[in-house]
PATI-280876 format. One line per 5 residues: their letters; for each residue x, y, z of C-alpha. Coordinates in nm, 4 decimals. Layout:
a) X,Y,Z ~ ...
% end
This chain:
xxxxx) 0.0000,0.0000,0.0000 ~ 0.2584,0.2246,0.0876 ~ 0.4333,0.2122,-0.2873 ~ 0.0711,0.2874,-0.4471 ~ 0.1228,0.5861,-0.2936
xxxxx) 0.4472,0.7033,-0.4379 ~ 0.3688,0.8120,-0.7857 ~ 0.4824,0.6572,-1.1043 ~ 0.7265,0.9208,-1.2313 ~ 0.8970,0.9657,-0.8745
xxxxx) 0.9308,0.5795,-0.8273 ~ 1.1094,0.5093,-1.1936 ~ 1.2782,0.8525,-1.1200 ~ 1.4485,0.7083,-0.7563 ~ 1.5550,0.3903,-1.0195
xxxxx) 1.7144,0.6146,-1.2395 ~ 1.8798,0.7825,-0.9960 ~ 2.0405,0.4416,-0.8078 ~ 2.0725,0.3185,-1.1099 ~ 2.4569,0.3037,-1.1132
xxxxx) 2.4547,0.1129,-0.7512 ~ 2.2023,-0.1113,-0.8902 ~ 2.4144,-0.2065,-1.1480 ~ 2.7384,-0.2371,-0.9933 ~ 2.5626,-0.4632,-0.7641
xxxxx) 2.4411,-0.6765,-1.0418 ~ 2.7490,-0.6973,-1.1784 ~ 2.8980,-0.8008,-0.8558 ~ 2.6491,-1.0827,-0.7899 ~ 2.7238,-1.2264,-1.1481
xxxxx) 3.0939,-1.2089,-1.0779 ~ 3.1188,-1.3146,-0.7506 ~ 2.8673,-1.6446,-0.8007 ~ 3.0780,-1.7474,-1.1292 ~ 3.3693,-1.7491,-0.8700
xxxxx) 3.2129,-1.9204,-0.6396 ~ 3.0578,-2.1965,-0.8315 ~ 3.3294,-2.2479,-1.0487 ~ 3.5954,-2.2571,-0.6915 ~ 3.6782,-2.5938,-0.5674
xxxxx) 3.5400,-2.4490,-0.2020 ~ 3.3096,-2.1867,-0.3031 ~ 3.0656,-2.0798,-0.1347 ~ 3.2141,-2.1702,0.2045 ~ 3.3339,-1.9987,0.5242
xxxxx) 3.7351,-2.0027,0.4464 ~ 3.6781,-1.8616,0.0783 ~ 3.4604,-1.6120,0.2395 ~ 3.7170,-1.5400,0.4765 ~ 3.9625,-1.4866,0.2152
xxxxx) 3.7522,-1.2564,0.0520 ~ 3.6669,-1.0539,0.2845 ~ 4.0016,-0.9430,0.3891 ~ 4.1099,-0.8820,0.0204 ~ 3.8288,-0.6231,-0.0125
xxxxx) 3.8691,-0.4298,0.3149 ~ 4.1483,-0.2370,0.2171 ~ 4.0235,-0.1352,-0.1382 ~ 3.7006,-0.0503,-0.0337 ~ 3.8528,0.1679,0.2388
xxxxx) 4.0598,0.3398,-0.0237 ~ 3.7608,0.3792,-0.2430 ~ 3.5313,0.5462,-0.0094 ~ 3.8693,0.7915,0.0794 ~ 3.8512,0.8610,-0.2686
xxxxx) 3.4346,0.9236,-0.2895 ~ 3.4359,1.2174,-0.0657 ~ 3.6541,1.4719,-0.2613 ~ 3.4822,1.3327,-0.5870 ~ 3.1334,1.3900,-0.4218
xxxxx) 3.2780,1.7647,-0.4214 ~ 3.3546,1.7607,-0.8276 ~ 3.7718,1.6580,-0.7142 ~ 4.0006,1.3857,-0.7192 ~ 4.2627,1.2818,-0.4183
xxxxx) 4.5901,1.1226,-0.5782 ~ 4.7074,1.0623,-0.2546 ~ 4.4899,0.8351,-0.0746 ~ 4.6708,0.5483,-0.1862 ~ 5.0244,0.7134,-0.0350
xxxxx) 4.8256,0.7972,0.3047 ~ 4.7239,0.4211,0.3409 ~ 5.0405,0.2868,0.2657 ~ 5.2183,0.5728,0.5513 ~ 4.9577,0.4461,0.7760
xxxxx) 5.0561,0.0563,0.6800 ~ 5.4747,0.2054,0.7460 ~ 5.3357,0.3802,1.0829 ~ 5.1338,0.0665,1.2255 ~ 5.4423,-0.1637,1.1365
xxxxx) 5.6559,0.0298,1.3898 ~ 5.3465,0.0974,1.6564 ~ 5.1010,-0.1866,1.6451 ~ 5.2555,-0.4155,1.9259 ~ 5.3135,-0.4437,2.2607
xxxxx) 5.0920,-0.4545,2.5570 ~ 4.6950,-0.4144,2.5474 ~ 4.7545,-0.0429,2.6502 ~ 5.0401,-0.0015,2.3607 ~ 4.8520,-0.1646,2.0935
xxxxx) 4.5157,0.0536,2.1462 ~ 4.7545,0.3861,2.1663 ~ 4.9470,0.2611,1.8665 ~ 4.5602,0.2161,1.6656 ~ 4.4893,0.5477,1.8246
xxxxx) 4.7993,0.7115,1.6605 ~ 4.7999,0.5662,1.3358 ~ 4.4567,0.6779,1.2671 ~ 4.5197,1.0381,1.3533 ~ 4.8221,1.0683,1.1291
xxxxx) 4.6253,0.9720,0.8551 ~ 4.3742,1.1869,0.9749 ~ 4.5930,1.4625,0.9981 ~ 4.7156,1.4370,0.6923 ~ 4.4172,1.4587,0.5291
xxxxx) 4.2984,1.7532,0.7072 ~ 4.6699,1.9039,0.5535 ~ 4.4812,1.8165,0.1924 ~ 4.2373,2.0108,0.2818 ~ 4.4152,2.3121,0.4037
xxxxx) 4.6345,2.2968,0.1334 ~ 4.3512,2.3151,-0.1213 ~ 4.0848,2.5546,0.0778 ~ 4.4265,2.7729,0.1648 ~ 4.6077,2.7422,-0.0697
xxxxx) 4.3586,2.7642,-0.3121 ~ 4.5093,2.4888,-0.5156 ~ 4.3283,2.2356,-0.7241 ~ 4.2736,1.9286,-0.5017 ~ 4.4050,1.7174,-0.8092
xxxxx) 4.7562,1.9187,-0.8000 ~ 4.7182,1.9500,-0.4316 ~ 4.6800,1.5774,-0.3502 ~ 4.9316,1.4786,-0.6212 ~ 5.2193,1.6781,-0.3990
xxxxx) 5.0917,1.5829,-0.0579 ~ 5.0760,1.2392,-0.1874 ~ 5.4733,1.1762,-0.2653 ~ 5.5167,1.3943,0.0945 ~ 5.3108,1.0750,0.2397
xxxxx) 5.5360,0.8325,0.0309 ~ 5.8601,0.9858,0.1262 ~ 5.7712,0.9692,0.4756 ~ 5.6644,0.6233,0.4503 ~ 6.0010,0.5654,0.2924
xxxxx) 6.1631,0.7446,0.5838 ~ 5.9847,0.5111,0.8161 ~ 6.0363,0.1453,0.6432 ~ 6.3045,0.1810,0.3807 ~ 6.2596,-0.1857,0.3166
xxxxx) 5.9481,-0.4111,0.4069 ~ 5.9800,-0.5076,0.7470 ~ 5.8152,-0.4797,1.1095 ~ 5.5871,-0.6747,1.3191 ~ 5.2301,-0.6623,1.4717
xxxxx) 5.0738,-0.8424,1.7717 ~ 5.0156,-1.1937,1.6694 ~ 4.6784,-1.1874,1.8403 ~ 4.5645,-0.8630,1.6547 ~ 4.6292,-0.9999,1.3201
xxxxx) 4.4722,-1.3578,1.3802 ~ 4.1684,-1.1911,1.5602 ~ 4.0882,-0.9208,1.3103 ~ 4.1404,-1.1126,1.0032 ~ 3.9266,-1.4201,1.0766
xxxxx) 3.5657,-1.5202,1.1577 ~ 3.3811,-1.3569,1.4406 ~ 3.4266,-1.6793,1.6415 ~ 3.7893,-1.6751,1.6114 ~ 3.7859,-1.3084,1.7678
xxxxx) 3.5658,-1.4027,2.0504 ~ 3.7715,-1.7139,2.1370 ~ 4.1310,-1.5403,2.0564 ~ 4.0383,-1.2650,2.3413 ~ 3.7950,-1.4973,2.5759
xxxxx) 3.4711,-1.2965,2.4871 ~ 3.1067,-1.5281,2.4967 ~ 3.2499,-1.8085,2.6550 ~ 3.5351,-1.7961,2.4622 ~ 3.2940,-1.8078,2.1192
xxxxx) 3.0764,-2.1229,2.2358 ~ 2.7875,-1.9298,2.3519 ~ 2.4589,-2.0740,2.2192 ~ 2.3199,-1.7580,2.0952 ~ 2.6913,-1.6432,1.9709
xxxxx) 2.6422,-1.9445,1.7329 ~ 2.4716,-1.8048,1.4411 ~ 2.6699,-1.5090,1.3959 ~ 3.0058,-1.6505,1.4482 ~ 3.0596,-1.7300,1.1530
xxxxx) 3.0742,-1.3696,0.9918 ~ 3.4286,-1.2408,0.8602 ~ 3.5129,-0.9608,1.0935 ~ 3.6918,-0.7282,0.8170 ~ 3.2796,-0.7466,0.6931
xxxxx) 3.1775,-0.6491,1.0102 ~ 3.4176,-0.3778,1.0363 ~ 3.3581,-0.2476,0.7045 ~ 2.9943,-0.2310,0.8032 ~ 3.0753,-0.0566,1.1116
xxxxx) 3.2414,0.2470,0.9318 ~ 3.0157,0.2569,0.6651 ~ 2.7123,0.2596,0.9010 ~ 2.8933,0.4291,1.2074 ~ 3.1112,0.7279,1.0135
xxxxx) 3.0136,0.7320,0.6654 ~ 2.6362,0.7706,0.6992 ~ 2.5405,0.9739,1.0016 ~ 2.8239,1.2329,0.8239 ~ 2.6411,1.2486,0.5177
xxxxx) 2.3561,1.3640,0.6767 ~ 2.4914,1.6590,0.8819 ~ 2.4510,1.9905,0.7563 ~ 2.8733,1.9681,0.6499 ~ 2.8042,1.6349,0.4521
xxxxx) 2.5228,1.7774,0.2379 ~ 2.7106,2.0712,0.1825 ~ 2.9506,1.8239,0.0603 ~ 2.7026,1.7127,-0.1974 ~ 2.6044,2.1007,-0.2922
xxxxx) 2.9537,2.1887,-0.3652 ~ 2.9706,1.9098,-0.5876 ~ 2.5987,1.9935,-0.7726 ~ 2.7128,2.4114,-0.7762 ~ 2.9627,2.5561,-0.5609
xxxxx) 2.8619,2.8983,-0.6484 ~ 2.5009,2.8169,-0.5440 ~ 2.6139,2.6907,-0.2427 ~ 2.8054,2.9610,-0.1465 ~ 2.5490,3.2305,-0.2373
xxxxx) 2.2963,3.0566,-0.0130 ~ 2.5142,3.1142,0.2913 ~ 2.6740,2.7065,0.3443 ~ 3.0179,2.6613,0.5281 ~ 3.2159,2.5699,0.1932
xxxxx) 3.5516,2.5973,0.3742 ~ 3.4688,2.3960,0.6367 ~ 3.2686,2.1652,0.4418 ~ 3.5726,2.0791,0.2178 ~ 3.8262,2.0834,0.5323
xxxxx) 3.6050,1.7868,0.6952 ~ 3.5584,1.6096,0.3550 ~ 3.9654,1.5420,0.2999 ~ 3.9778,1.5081,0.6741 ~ 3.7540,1.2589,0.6557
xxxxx) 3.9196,1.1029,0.3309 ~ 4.2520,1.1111,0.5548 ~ 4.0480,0.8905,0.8121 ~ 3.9342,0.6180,0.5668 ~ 4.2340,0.5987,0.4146
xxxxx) 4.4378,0.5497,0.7063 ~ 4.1518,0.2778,0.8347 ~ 4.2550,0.0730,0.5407 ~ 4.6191,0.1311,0.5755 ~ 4.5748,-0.0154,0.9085
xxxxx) 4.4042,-0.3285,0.8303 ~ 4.6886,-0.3420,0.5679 ~ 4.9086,-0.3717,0.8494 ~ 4.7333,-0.5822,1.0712 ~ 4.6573,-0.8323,0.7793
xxxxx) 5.0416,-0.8584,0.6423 ~ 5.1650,-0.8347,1.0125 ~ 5.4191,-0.5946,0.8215 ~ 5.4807,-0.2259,0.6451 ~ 5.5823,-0.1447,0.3094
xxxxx) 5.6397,0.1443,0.1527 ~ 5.5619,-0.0050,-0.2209 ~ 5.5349,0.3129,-0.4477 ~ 5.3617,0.1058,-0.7382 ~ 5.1113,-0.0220,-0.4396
xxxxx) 5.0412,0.3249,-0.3384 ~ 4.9599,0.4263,-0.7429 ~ 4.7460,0.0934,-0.8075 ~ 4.5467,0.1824,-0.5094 ~ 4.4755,0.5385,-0.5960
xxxxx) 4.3593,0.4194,-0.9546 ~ 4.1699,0.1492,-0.8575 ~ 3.9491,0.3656,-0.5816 ~ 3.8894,0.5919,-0.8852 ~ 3.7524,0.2721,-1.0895
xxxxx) 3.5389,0.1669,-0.7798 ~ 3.4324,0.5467,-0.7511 ~ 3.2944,0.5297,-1.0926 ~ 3.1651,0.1691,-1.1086 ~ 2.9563,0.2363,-0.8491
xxxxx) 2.7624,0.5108,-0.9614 ~ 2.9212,0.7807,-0.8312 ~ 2.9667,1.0953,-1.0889 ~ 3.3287,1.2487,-1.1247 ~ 3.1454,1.5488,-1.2010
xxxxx) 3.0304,1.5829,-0.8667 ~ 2.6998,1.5637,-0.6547 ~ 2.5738,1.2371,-0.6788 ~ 2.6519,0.8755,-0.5487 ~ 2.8193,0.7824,-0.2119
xxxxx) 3.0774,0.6024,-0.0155 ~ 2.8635,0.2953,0.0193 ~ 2.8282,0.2535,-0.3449 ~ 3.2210,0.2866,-0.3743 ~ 3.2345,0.0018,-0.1995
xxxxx) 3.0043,-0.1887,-0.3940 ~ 3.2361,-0.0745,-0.6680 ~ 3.5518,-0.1907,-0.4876 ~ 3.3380,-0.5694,-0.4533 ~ 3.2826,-0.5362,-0.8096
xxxxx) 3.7052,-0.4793,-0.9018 ~ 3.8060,-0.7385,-0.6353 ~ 3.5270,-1.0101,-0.7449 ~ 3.7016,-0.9621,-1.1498 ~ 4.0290,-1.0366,-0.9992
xxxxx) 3.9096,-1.3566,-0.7768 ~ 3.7826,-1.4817,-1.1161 ~ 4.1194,-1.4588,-1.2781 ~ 4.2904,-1.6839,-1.0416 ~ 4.0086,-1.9828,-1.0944
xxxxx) 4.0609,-1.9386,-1.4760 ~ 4.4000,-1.8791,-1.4788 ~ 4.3914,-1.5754,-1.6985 ~ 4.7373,-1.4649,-1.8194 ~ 4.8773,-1.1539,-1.5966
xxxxx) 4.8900,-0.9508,-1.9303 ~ 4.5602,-1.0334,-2.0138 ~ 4.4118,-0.8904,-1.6891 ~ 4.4419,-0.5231,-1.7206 ~ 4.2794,-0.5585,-2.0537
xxxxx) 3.9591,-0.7606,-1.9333 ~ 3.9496,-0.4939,-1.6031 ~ 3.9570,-0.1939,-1.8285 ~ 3.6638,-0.3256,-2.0772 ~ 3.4836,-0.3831,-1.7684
xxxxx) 3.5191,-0.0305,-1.6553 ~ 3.4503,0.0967,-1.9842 ~ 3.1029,-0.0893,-1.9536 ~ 3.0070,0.0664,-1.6228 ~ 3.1162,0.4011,-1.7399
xxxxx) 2.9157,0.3596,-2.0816 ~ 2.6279,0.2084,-1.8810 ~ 2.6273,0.5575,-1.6647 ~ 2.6461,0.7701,-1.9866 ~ 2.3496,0.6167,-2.1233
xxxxx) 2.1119,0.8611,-1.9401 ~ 2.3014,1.1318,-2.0959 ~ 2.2182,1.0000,-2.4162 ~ 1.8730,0.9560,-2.3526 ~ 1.7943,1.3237,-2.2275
xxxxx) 1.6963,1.5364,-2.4962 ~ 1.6834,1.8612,-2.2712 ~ 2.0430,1.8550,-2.1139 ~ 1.9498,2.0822,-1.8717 ~ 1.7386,1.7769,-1.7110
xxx) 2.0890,1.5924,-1.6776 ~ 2.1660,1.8751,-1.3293 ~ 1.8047,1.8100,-1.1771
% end
């Protein structure tokens, strides 16, 4: 009853508009159940497992990259703050309970930090944030340099097993539920926590910011900055919170790096694969370069869609030179499939509605 009273127009219009999610999804589910069925253990826990922990970081990186692209920008330095973070955590992740959580604690405020420095750089400076970002970004890989010259370091043992296994494993690696054989632990045990984490961010920083007066103006700037600023919004601080935040979820996912490798590297063609592929999950998942539309959550529906290609080429054993090819067609059908409702629109002025 409820959708017979949302007209028509404004329920195909709400399609239109998720359309990119919706189809990044779709391709997702087609790509991920041809794994799957075609994997000698697919569809189980460990694959799942697996999975899960090679997505975290991308889709980490990709929703660092959504926020200045939500604002009409592009940040060439995510991938260099997550991979300062991974350096940082590799020298401060370890030690006792106490040192570990202060270690965390510090490792996500440098990468904070340093995105806040994007964004001071660029509402300061007054500096394109693709220029801007571009500089900051080797800063963030020389440092990282500075800190591991070669790959090295060492995490707590328990930290890495804990957060890169199922639920139960976390529960029973730190005595929590009866050491994960509660009864009514049971059914959710079983859940990778880098999912659950991922979820937590999403759900717990990404969303409640994007509906604060700063995250909308987020949106605005990207729709028409000079509308925005003419009707009186923060841009300033708007675009100081949206790199800060970028800084955060970048250095989230340089974390996990850490904790999953139990190591740092400072691996400059890493740090550039990163950065282009949170760009490709920006755009496969709906979200418009341009500006104004889309999300972080759909990023990371993008970033499923990237890693769920590459899971298929190790159960067909495509050639490595093959691979960029068949990833790039596959961008260049989500973009097309996006640019389709520009070629539908015969007033073009409909297109910024």
């Amino acid at each position: 009853m409820a959708d017979a009273a949302i007209p028509v127009g404004r329920r195909f219009s709400g399609l239109r508009y998720h359309g990119g999610v919706l189809g990044a999804v779709a391709l997702f589910l087609v790509f991920y159940g041809v794994y799957n069925l075609n994997h000698p253990r697919g569809f189980s826990q460990q694959v799942l497992i697996q999975n899960a922990n090679e997505v975290f970081t991308i889709a980490l990186v990709a929703m660092a990259q959504t926020v200045p692209v939500l604002m009409g920008g592009l940040d060439l330095s995510v991938g260099a703050v997550m991979t300062l973070v991974n350096c940082l955590a590799s020298h401060l992740v370890t030690g006792s309970p106490v040192q570990i959580a202060l270690g965390i604690l510090a490792c996500l405020a440098a990468g904070t930090a340093f995105g806040f420095l994007n964004g001071c750089v660029v509402v300061y400076g007054r500096i394109q944030a693709i220029i801007a970002t571009l500089a900051t970004g080797a800063v963030a890989m020389g440092l990282a340099l500075f800190l591991r010259p070669k790959p090295g370091g060492k995490l707590d043992a328990d930290l890495s097993w804990a957060m890169t296994n199922a639920l139960g494993d976390f529960a029973e690696t730190y005595g929590l539920f009866d050491g994960g054989r509660a009864a009514w632990f049971q059914p959710v045990a079983w859940i990778p926590v880098p999912l659950l984490l991922l979820a937590a961010v999403a759900l717990g920083v990404w969303l409640p910011f994007s509906r604060t007066l700063t995250g909308r103006t987020v949106y605005a700037i990207g729709s028409a900055e000079g509308a925005a600023y003419m009707s009186g919004l923060a841009i300033a601080r708007a675009k100081l919170a949206a790199f800060t935040l970028a800084g955060f979820f970048a250095a989230v996912g340089g974390l996990f790096l850490a904790i999953q490798t139990s190591s740092g590297n400072a691996d400059i063609p890493q740090a550039g694969a990163y950065t282009l592929n949170s760009i490709a999950a920006v755009v496969i998942g709906g979200t418009s370069l341009l500006g104004g539309t889309g999300g972080a959550v759909a990023s990371i529906v993008g970033a499923l869609v990237l890693r769920a290609i590459s899971f298929n080429f190790r159960i067909f054993d495509i050639p490595p030179l093959m691979q960029p090819l068949v990833e790039g067609l596959v961008l260049l059908a989500a973009v097309s499939l996006g640019a389709l409702r520009a070629l539908r629109t015969k007033n073009r002025l409909e297109l910024f509605r």
